[in-house]
ROVEX-932540 format. One record per residue (C-alpha): x, y, z; residue in one letter. Coordinates in steps of 0.001 Angstrom, whole numbers, always signed. Example, Ala and Ser with C-alpha at 12.3 -4.5 7.8 and 13.67 -1.06 7.14 Angstrom:
// residues 2
- +12300 | -4500 | +7800 | A
- +13670 | -1060 | +7140 | S
END
This chain:
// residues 85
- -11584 | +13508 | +40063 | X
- -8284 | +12246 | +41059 | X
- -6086 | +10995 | +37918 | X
- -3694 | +7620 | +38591 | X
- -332 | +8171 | +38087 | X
- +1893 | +5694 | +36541 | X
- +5304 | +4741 | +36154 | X
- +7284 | +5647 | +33080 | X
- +9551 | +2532 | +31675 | X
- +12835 | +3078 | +30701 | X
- +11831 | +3641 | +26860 | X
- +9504 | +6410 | +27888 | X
- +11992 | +8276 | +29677 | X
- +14991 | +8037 | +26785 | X
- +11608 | +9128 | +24751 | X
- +10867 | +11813 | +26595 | X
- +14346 | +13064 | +27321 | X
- +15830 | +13150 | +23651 | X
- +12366 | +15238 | +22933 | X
- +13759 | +17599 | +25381 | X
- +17188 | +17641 | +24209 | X
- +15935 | +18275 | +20508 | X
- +14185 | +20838 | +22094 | X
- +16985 | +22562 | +23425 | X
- +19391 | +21936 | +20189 | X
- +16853 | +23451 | +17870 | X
- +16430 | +26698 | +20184 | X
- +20327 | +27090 | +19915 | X
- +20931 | +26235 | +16228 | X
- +18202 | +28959 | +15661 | X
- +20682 | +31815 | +17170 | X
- +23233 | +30586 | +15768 | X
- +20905 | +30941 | +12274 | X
- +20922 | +34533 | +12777 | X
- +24341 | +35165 | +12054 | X
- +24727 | +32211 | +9640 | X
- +22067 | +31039 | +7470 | X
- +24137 | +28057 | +6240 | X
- +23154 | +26646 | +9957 | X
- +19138 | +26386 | +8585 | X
- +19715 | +22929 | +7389 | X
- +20894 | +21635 | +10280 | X
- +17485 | +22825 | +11984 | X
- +15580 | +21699 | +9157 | X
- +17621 | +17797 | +10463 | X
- +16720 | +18476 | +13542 | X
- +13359 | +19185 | +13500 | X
- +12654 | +16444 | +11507 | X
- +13973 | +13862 | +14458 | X
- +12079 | +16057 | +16623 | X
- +8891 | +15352 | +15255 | X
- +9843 | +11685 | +14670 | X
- +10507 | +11335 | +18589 | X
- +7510 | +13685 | +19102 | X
- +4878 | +11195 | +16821 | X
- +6773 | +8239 | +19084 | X
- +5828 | +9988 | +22405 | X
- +2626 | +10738 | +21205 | X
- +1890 | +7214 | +20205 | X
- +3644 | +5116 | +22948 | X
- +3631 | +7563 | +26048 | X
- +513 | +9585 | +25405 | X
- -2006 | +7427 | +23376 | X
- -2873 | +10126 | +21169 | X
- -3099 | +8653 | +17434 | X
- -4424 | +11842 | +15774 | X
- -862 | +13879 | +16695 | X
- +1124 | +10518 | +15766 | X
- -72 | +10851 | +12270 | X
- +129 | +14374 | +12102 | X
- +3886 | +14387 | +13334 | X
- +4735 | +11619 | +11203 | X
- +3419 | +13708 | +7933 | X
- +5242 | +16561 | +9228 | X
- +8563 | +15185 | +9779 | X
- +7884 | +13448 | +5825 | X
- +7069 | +17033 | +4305 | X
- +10398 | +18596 | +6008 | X
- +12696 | +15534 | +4501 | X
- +10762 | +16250 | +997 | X
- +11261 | +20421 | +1343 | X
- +15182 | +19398 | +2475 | X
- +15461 | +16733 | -110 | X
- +14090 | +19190 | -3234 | X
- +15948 | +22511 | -1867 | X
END
C-alpha cells in the first residue's frame, strides 16, 4: 500500500521547524543545567512552547486530536508547576 504524499504549506513548515529548533534549544539549556541550576527555568519556558508548537503540529499537520489535548494539558501543568515554584 503506497501512501500519497502531500505538500506542506508554508505554516506547516515554520510549524515544523520551530519544533525542531525548540528541540535543539532545550537539549543545550539542559548542559548548560548541569553546571548551573539557575538555567532550569529557562527549560521549564521552553518546554512549555515546545509542547504548545508540538499540540499545533499535532492538530494542524498530523490530525491527531488525542496528542493535541494531551500536549495542550502538558504545556498548562508546566506553566502551573513554574507559576507555584
Amino acid at each position: 500500500m503506497k501512501k500519497e504524499k502531500r505538500e506542506l504549506t508554508k505554516k506547516q513548515h515554520i510549524g515544523l521547524l520551530s519544533q525542531l529548533i525548540l528541540t535543539f534549544f532545550i537539549l543545550v539549556f539542559l548542559f548548560m543545567t548541569i553546571g548551573e541550576p539557575v538555567m532550569m527555568e529557562v527549560v521549564n519556558k521552553i518546554l512549555v512552547l515546545l509542547f504548545l508548537v508540538m499540540a499545533y503540529n499535532n492538530h494542524i499537520l498530523l490530525k491527531r486530536k488525542g496528542f493535541t489535548v494531551t500536549n495542550i494539558i502538558v504545556a498548562l501543568l508546566l506553566l502551573i508547576s513554574m507559576l507555584f515554584s
